[in-house]
TIDREN-562510 format. One line per 8 residues: number of its first residue (from 1); their letters; for each residue x negated, y, z of N, C-alpha, C. Coordinates in steps of 0.2 Angstrom, whole numbers, m for minus. Each point is the difference from the previous one (the first is absolute). Layout:
// TIDREN-562510
NUM	A	X,Y,Z,X,Y,Z,X,Y,Z; ...
***
This chain:
// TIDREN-562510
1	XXXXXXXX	209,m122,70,m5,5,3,m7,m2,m2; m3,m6,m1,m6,m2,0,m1,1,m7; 5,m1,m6,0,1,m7,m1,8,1; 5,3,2,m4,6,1,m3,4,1; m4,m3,4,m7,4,5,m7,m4,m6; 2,m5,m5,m5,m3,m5,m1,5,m4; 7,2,m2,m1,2,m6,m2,10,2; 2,3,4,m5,3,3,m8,1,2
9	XXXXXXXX	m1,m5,1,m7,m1,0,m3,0,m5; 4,m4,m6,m5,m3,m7,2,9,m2; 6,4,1,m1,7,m5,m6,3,5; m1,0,7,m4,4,0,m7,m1,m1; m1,m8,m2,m5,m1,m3,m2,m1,m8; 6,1,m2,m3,4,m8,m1,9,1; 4,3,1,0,6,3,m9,3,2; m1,m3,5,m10,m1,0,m3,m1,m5
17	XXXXXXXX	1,m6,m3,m2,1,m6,m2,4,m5; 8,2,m1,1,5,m7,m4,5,4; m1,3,5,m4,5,3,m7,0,m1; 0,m6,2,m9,m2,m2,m4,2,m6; 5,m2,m5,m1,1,m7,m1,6,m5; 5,4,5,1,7,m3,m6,3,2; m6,m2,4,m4,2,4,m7,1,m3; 0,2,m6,m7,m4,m4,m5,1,2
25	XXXXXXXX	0,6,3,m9,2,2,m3,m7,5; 6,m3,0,m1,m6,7,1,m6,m2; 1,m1,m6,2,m7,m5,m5,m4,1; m8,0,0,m5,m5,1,m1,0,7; 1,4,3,0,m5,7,3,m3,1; 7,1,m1,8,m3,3,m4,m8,m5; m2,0,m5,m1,m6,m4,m4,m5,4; m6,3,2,m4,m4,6,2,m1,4
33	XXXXXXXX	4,2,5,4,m3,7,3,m5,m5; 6,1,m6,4,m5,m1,m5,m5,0; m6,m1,m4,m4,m4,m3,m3,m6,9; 0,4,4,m4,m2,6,7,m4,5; 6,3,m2,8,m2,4,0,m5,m3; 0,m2,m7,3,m5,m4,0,m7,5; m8,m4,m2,m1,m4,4,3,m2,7; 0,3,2,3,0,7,9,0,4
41	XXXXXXXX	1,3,m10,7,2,1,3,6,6; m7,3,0,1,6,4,6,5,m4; 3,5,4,4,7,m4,m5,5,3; m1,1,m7,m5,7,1,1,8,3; 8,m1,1,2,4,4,2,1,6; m2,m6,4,3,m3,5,m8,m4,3; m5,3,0,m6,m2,4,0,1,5; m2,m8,4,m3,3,7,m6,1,2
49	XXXXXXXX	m2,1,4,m6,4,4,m9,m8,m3; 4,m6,1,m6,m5,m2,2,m1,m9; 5,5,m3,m1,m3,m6,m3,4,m6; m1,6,7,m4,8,m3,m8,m3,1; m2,m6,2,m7,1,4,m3,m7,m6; 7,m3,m4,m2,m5,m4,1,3,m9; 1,6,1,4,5,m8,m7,2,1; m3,5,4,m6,2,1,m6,m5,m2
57	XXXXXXXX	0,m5,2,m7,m5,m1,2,m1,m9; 6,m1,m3,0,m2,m5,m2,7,m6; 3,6,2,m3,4,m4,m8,1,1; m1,1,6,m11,m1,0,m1,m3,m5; 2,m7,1,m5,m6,m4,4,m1,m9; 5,6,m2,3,m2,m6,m3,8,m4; 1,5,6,m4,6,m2,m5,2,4; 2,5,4,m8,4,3,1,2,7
65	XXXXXXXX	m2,m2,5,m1,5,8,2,6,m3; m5,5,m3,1,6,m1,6,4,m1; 3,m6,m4,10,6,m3,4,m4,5; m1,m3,7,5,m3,5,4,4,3; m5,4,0,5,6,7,5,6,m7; m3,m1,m6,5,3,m5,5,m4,m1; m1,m5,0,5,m6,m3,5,m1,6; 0,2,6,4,m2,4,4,9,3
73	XXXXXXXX	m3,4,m3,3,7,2,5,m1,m6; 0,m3,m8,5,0,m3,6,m5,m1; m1,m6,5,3,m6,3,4,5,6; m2,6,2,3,2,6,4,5,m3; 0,4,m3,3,3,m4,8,m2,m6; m2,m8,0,3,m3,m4,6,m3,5; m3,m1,5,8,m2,8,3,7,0; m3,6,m2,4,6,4,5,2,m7
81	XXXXXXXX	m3,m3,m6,4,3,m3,6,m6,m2; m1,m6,3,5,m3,2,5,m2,7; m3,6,3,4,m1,5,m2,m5,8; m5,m1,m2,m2,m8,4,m4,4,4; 0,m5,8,m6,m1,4,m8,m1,m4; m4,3,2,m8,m2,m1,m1,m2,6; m6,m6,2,m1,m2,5,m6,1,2; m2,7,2,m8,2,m2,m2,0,8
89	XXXXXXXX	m2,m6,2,m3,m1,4,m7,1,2; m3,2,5,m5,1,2,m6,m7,2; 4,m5,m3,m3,m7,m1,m2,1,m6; 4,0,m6,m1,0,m6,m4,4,m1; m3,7,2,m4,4,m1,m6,m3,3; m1,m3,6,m7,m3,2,0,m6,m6; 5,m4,m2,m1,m6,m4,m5,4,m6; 5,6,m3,m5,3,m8,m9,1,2
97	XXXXXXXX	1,1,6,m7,5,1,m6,m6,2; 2,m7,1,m3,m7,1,m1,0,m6; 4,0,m7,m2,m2,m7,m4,7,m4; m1,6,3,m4,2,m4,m9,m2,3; 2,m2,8,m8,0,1,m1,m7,m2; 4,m6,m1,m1,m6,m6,m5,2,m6; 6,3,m3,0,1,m7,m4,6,m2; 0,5,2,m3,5,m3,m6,0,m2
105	XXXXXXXX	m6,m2,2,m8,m2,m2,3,m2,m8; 3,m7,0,m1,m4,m5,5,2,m4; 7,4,1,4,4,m5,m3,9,m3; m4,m2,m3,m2,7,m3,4,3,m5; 0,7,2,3,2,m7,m2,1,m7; 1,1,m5,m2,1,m8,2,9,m1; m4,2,4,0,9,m1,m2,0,m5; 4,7,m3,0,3,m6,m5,1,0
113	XXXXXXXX	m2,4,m5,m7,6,m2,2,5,2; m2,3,5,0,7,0,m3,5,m3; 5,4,m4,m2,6,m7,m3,5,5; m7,2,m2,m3,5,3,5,7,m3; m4,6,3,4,5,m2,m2,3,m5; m6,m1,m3,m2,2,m7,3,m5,m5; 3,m4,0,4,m4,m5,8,3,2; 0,1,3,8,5,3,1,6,m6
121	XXXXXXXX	m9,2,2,2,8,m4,m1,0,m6; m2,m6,m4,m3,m3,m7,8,2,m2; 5,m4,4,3,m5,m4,7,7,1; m1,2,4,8,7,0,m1,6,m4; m9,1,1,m1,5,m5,0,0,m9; 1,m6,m3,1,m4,m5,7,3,0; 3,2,3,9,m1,m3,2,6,m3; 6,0,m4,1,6,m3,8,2,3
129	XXXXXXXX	2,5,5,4,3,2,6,2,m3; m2,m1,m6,6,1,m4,5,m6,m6; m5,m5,3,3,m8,m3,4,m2,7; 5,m4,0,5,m3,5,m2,m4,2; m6,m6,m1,0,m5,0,m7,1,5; m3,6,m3,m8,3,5,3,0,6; 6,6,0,1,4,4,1,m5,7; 5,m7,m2,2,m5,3,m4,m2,4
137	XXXXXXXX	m8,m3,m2,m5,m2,0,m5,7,7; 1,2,m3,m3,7,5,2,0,6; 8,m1,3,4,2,5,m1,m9,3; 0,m6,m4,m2,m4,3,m8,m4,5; m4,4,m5,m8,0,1,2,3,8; 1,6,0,0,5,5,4,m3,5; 6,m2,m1,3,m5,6,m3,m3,3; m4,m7,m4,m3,m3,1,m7,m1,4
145	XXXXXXXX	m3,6,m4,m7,m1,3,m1,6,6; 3,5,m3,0,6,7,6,0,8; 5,m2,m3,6,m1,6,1,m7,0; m6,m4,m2,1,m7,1,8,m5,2; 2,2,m5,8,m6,m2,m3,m5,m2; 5,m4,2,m3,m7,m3,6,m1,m5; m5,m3,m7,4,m1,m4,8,m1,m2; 0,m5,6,7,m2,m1,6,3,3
153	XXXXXXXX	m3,8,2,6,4,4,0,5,m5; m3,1,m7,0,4,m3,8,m5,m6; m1,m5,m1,2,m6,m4,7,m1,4; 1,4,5,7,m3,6,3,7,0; m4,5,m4,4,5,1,m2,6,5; m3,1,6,m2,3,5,m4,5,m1; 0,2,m6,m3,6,1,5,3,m3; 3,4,1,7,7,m1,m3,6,0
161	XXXXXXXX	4,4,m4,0,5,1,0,5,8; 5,m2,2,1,3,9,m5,m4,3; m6,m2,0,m5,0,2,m7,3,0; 2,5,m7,m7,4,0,2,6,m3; m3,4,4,m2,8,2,m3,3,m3; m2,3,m5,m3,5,m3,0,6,3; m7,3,3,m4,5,3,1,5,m4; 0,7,1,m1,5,m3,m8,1,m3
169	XXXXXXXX	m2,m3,4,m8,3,m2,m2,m4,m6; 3,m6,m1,m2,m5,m3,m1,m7,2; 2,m2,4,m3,m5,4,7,m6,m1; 0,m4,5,7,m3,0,1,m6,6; 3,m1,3,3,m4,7,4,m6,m1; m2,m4,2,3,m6,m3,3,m4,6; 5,m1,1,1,m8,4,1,m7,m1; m2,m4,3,2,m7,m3,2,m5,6
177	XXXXXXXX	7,m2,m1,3,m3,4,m3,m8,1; 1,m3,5,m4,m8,1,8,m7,m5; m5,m4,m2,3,m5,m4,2,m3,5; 4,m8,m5,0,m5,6,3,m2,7; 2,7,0,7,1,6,m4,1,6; m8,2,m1,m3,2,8,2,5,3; 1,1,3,2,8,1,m7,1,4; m4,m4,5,m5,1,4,m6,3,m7
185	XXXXXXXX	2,0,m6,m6,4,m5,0,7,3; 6,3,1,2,7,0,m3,3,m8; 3,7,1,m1,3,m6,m6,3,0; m5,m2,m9,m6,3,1,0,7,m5; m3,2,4,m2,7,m5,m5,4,m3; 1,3,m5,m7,m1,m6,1,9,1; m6,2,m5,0,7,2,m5,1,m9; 1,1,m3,m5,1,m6,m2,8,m2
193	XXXXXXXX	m6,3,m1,m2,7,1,2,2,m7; 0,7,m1,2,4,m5,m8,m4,m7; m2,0,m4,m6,0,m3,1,5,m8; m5,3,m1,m2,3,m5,m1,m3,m5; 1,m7,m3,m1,m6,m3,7,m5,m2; 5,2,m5,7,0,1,m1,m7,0; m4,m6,m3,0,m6,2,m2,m3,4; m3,5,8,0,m5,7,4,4,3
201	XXXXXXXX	5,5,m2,6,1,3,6,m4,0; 2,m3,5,7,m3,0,7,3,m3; 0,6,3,5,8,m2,m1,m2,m9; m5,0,m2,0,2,m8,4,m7,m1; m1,m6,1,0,m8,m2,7,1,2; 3,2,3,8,m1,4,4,7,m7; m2,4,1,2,5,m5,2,m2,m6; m7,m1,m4,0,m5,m5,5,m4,m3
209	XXXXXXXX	0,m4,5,7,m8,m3,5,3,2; 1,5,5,7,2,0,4,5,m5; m6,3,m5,0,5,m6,2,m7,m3; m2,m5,m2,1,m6,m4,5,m6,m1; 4,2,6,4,m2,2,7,0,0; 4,m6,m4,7,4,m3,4,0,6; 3,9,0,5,m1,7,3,m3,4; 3,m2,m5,3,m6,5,m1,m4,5
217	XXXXXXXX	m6,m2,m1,m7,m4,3,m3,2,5; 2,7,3,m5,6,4,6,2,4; 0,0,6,2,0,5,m3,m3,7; 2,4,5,m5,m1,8,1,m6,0; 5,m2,0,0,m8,3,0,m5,m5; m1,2,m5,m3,m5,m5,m10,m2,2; 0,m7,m1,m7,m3,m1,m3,5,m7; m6,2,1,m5,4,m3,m2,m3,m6
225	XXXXXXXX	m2,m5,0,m2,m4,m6,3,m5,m2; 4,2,m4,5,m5,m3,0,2,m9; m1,m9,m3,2,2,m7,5,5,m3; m1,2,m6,4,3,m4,1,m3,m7; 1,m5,m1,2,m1,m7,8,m3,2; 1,m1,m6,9,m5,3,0,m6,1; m5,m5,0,0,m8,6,m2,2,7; m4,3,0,0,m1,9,1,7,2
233	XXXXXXXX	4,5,m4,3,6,3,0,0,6; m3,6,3,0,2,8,m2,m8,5; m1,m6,m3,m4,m3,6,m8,2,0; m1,m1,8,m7,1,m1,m6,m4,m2; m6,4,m1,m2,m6,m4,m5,m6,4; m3,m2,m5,m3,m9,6,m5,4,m1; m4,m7,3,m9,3,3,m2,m2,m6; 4,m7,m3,m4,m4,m7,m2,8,m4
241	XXXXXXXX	6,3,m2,0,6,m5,m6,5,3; m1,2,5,m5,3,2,m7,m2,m1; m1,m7,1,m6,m3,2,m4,m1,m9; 6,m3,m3,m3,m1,m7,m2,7,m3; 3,4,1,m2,8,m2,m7,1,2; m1,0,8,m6,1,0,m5,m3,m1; 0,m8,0,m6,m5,m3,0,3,m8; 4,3,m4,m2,1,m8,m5,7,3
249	XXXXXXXX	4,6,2,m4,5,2,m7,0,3; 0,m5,5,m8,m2,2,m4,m1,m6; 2,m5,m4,m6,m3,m6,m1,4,m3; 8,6,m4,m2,4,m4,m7,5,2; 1,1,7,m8,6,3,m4,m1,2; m1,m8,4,m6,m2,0,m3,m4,m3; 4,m3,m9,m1,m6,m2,m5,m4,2; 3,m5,5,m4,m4,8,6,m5,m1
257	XXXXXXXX	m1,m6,2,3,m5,4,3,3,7; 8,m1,m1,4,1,7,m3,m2,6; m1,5,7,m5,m5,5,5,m8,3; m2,m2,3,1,m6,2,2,1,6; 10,m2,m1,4,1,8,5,7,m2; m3,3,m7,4,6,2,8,m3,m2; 6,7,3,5,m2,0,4,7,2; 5,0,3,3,5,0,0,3,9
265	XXXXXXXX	m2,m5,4,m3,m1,5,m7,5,0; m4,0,m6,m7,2,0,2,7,2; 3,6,m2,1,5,1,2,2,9; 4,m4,1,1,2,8,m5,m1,4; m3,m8,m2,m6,m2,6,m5,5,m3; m2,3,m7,m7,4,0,5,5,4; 5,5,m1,0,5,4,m2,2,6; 2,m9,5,1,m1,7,m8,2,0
273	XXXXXXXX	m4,m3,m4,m7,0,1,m3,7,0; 4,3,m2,m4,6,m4,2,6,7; 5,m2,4,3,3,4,m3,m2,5; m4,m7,3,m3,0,4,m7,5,m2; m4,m3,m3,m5,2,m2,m1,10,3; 6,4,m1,0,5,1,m1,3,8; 4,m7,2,m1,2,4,5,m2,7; 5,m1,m5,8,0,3,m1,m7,10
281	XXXXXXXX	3,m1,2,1,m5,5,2,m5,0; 1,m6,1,2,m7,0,8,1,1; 0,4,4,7,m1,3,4,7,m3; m2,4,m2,4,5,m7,2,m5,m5; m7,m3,m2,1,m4,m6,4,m4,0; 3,m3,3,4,m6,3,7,4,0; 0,6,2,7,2,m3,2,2,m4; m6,1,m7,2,2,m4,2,m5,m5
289	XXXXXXXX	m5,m4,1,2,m6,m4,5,m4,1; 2,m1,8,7,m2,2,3,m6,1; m8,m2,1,m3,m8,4,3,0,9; 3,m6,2,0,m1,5,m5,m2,3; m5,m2,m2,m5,m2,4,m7,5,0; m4,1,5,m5,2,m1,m7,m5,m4; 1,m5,0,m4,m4,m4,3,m3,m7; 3,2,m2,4,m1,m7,m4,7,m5
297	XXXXXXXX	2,6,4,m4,6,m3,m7,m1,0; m5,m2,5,m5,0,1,m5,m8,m5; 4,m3,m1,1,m4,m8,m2,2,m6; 6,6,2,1,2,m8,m5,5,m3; m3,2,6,m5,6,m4,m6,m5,m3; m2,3,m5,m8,m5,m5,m4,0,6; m1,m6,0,m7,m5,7,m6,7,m3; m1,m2,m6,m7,3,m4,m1,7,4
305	XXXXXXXX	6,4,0,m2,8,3,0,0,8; 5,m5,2,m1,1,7,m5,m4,2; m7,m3,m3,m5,m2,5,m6,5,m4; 2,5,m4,m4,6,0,1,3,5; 6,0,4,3,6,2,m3,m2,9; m1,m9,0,m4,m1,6,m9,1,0; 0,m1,m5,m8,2,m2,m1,6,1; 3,5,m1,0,9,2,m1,1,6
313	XXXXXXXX	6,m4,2,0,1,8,m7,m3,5; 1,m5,m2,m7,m5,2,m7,5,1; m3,2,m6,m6,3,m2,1,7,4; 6,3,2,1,7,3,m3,m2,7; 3,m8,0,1,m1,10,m8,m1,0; m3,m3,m3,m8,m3,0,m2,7,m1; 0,4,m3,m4,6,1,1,2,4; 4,0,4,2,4,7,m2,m3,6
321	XXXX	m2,m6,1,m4,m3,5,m6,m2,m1; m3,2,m7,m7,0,m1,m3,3,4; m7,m4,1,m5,4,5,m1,7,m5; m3,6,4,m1,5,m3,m8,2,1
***
């Protein structure tokens, strides 16, 4: 009985395994828990409540505060799809929130450059709608910088066709589903206007590559941008392919030195910025971008615009209680 309860055990712990592995969006994390278990001879899938509070101190001090509460939504995500308890204790959540007022001063992040929006319309008005590879580049920018995806939900596939809406007037509706297994992201939704200017219309840019695109390839539930030659047929494509694309297109236009930080990041955070600036509210912006925290978003907009945006206010409020 006891050989048999072993060898049950050991299948059901390859079993987790093999499941972990099929899991790739979750492959570097599952790695760093492995990498924080080892020493201790912890199972990483088999944590308890004090060994979630020492996985925690080790990714702070090997990576960042700032991606902890993302590293451990996809550590949660990785029990579910193993079938396992998570021990998401209300302790362990006051232990994270003791390390970010540690660490957070002295854990800064390496923000991107945020692309204003006149390098936005430099670089989409440049393309020609009728090359595949523009067309590609079009619907990507636009993703990117106006319905703020983050890179690597384009690279996983997540923008499909049964997510975007083409308007009669011209326009187009977009949905985008939350990474990472959050469900508490909810679904954000984008809204893009009709334009007179078929390159800051999204509708032309989605029309376009799907004109360009071999059948096969084009259906609702297929990912939107996905290679077309025959090596990486129908997958979609990485950010590398996207990013190098646009660092040549930038030099060709403004033959300039690349800015310093730009990335594939650049595009989102200028958007975020360009959407504050407008106007929009902290807490809209927060669900569009699809951040759980309200201070993770409030990071991400450029420091530079929003201490104009306190300067404006400021110089309003001093006028308004000057003596008269």
């Amino acid at each position: 009985m006891k050989l048999a309860g072993d060898i049950k055990a050991l299948a059901d712990q390859i079993e987790g395994l093999g499941l972990t592995a099929n899991s790739k969006p979750y492959q570097s994390h599952f790695k760093t828990l492995q990498m924080a278990c080892a020493p201790l001879g912890l199972d990483p899938l088999q944590l308890k409540e004090r060994d979630q509070n020492y996985v925690s101190l080790f990714f702070v001090l090997s990576r960042s505060v700032h991606s902890l509460d993302g590293f451990w939504s996809a550590i949660k995500s990785i029990y579910k799809i193993n079938k396992r308890s998570f021990p998401d204790s209300k302790s362990h959540k006051a232990f994270k929130k003791t390390l970010r007022k540690i660490f957070l001063a002295a854990d800064t992040v390496k923000r991107a450059w945020a692309m204003p929006p006149e390098i936005f319309k430099a670089l989409i008005m440049s393309l020609d709608m009728s090359v595949w590879e523009d067309a590609v580049l079009g619907v990507w920018l636009y993703a990117v910088f106006v319905f703020m995806l983050r890179p690597e939900d384009i690279h996983r596939g997540r923008l499909r066709g049964l997510d975007i809406s083409l308007c009669s007037d011209g326009g187009a509706d977009i949905r985008v589903y939350p990474g990472k297994g959050a469900a508490h992201h909810g679904v954000a939704s984008f809204s893009s206007p009709p334009n007179s200017c078929p390159q800051l219309s999204f509708s032309s840019w989605f029309k376009a590559l799907r004109s360009l695109t071999p059948k096969g390839l084009v259906s609702h539930k297929l990912p939107v941008l996905v290679h077309i030659s025959n090596r990486f047929r129908g997958q979609p494509i990485s950010t590398r392919w996207f990013v190098s694309r646009i660092r040549s297109r930038y030099l060709s236009i403004f033959n300039s030195p690349i800015p310093a930080g730009f990335s594939a990041y650049s595009l989102r955070r200028g958007g975020a910025t360009a959407y504050y600036n407008a106007g929009l509210k902290d807490i809209h912006l927060q669900h569009l971008l699809r951040h759980k925290s309200l201070e993770t978003t409030q990071v991400y907009i450029n420091s530079s615009d929003q201490q104009s945006v306190r300067r404006f206010i400021s110089t309003h409020l001093l006028d308004v209680v000057s003596p008269s």
